[in-house]
C-alpha positions in Angstrom: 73.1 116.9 86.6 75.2 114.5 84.8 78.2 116.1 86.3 76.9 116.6 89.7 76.6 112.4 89.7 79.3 111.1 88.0 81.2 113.8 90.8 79.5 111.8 93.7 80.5 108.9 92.5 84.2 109.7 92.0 83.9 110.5 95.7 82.6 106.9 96.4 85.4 105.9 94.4 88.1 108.2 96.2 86.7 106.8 99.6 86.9 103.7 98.9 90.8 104.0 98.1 91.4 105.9 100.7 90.3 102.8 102.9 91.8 100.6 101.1 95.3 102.3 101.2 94.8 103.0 104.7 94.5 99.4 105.0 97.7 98.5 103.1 100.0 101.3 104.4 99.1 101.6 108.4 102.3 99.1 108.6 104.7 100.6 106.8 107.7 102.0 108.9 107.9 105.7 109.1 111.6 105.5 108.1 110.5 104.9 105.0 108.5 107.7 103.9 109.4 110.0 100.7 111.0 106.8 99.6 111.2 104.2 96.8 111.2 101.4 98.9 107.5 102.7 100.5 106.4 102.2 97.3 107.9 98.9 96.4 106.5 97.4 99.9 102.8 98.9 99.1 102.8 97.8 95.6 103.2 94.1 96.6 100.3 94.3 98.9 96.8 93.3 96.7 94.5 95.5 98.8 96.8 98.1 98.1 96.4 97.8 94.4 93.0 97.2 95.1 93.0 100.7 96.0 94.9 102.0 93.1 92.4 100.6 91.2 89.5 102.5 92.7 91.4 105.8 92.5 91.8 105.2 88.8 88.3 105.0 88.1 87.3 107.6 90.1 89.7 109.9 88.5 88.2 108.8 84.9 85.0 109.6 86.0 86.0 113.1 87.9 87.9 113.9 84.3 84.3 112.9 82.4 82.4 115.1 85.3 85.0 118.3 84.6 84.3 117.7 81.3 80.5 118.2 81.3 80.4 120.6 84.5 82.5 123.7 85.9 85.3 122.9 88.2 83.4 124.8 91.0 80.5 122.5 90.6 82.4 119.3 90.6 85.5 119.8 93.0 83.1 120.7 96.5 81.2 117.2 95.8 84.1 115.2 96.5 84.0 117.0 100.3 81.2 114.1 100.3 84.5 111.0 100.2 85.0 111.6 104.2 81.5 110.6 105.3 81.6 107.8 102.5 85.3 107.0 104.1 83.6 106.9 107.4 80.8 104.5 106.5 83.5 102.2 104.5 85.8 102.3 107.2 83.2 100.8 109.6 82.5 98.0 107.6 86.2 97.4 106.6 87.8 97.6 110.4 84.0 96.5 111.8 83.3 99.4 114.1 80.4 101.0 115.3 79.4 104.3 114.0 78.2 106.9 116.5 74.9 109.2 116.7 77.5 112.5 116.7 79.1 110.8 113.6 76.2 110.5 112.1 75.1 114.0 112.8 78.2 115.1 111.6 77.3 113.1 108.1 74.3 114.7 107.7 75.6 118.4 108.7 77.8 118.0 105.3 74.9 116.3 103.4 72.9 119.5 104.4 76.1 122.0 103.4 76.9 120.4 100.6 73.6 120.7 99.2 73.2 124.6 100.2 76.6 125.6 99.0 75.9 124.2 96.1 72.5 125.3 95.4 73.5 129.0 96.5 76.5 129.4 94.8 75.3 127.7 91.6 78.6 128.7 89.4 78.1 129.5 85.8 80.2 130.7 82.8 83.8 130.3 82.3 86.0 127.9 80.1 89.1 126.1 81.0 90.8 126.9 77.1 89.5 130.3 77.4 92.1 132.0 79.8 95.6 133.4 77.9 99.3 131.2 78.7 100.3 133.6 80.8 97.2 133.3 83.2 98.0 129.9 83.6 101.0 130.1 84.4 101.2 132.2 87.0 98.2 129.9 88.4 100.6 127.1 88.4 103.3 129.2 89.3 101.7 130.0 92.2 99.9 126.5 93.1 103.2 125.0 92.9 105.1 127.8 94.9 101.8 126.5 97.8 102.6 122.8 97.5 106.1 122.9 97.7 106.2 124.9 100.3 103.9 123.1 102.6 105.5 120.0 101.5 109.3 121.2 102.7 107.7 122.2 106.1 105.8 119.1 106.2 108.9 117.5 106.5 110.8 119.5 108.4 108.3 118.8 111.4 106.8 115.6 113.3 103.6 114.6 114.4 100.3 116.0 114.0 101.8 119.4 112.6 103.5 117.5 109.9 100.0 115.1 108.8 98.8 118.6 108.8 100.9 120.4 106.3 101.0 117.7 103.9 97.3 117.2 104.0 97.3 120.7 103.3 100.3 120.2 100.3 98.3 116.9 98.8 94.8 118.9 98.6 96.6 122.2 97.0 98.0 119.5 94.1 94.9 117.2 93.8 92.7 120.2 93.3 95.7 122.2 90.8 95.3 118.6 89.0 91.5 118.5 88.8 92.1 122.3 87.0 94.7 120.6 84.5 92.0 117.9 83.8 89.5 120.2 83.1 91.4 122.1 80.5 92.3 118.1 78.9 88.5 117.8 79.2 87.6 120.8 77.5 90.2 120.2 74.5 88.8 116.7 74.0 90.2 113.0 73.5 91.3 114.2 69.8 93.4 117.2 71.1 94.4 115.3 74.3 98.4 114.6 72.5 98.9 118.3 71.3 97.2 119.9 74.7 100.2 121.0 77.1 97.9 120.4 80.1 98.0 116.8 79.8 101.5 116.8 80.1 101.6 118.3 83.2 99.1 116.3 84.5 101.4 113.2 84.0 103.9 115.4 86.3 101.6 116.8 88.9 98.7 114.1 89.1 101.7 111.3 90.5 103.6 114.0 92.7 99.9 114.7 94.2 99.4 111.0 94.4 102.7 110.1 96.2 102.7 113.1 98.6 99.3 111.2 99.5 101.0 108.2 100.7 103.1 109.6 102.6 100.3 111.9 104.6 98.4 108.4 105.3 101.6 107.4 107.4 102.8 111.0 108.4 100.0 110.9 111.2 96.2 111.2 112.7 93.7 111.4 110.4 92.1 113.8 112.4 95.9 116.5 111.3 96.1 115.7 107.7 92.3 114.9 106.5 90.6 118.3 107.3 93.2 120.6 105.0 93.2 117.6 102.4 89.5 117.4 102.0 89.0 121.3 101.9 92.1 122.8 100.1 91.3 120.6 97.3 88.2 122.7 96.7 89.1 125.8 97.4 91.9 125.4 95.4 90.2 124.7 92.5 87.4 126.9 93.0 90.1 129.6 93.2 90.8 128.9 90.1 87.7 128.8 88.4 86.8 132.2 89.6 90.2 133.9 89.0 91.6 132.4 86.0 88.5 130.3 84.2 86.2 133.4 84.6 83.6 131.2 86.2 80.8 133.3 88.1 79.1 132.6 91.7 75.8 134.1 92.7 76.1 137.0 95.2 73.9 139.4 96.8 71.7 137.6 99.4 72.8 134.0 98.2 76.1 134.9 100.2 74.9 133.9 103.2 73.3 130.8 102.3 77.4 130.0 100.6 78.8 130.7 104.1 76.0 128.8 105.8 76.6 125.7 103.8 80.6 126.3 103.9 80.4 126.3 108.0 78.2 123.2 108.2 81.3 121.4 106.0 83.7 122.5 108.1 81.8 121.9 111.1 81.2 118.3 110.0 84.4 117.4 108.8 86.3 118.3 111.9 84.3 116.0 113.6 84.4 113.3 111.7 87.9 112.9 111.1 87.4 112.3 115.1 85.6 109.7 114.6 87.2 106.5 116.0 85.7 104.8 113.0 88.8 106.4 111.2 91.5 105.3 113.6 91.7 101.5 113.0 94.9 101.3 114.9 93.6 102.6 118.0 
């Protein structure tokens, strides 16, 4: 239980910096992206580091929550940051939420809450899986990200928001796995644990590949594959490398019920005109 709310509010956390940094980086030329400079201009902006500030606090308490609860319990809770975006947004850029957002909000309350409940994950360790599992895990994570990444950029528009979205969810939920392991070893081992150490590299590569999907396009190309990969990455990884176990047999349809009503919502709220203070 402690891990299912310090989880929901890491999203409220996450959501609030995602508003925040939308804020801040709407006017930064597109000439700039995958550059230095971005940085420089966004750092100088307070409600920028306003937002920084939010995502560091809800990463410590997502690292405390993968600490005290499986990766597959924590990582689908922070689905719940678009619907808190949504309702931040409004009150930031002062716009009206509508009855089919709203709807939307409550069709991934509801499939949060029976994913959760049917899939109830249980077992598994992040220290327990040999080096070699691991790294072909991050072998192959990486192989994902990078390769989404390169395309990203190697398209425009809509299609290029979408791939990156895709690229900053695979390495914000690889990281969440990384923290997991830190969690697990605890603040004594934290020095001598090799997964902190590539947290440090793939935590800020996942951070600045974020910034430049906020700029790359729509919310509505690069927020659905970022606020599901992240997830399913990790959960990929709790059932394949951490030896976590999910509840099958009749429970499966409840998982794909709850999984649908997600999806379902999120695609229409990154819609939501709410989310498009520009427009």
């Amino acid at each position: 239980m402690v891990g299912v709310l310090l989880a929901v509010l890491a999203s409220a956390m996450n959501a609030a910096a995602s508003v925040l940094q939308r804020k801040a980086g709407r006017d930064e030329p597109a000439q700039l992206a995958f550059s230095v400079r971005m940085l420089w201009d966004l750092v100088r902006r307070p409600v920028w580091l306003a937002g920084i500030g939010a995502v560091v606090l809800g990463f410590a308490l997502q690292a405390v929550a993968l600490a005290v609860s499986p990766v597959s319990v924590v990582q689908p809770l922070l689905i719940s940051e678009l619907p808190m975006t949504l309702v931040l947004a409004s009150l930031v850029f002062r716009r009206s939420i509508a009855a089919r957002d709203w709807w939307a909000v409550l069709a991934m309350a509801v499939g949060l809450a029976v994913f959760s409940f049917c899939l109830e994950p249980t077992g598994g360790h992040p220290l327990r899986p040999p080096l070699w599992a691991w790294m072909v895990g991050l072998a192959a994570s990486l192989v994902l990200m990078g390769a989404l990444t390169v395309a990203g950029r190697r398209t425009k528009g809509g299609r290029r928001a979408a791939l990156l979205g895709l690229a900053t969810g695979v390495g914000f939920g690889t990281t969440a796995v990384l923290v997991a392991a830190v969690g697990a070893a605890g603040v004594g081992a934290m020095l001598v644990t090799w997964q902190t150490y590539a947290v440090v590299v793939i935590g800020p590569a996942s951070f600045f590949l974020l910034q430049n999907t906020l700029q790359a396009g729509e919310l509505v190309a690069s927020q659905p594959g970022m606020t599901l990969s992240n997830p399913l990455v990790a959960m990929a990884w709790g059932f394949t490398v951490f030896g976590e176990h999910a509840r099958g047999g009749g429970w499966l349809a409840g998982e794909i019920l709850g999984a649908a009503l997600i999806a379902a919502g999120t695609l229409i709220l990154v819609r939501s005109p709410v989310l498009k203070p520009d427009s």
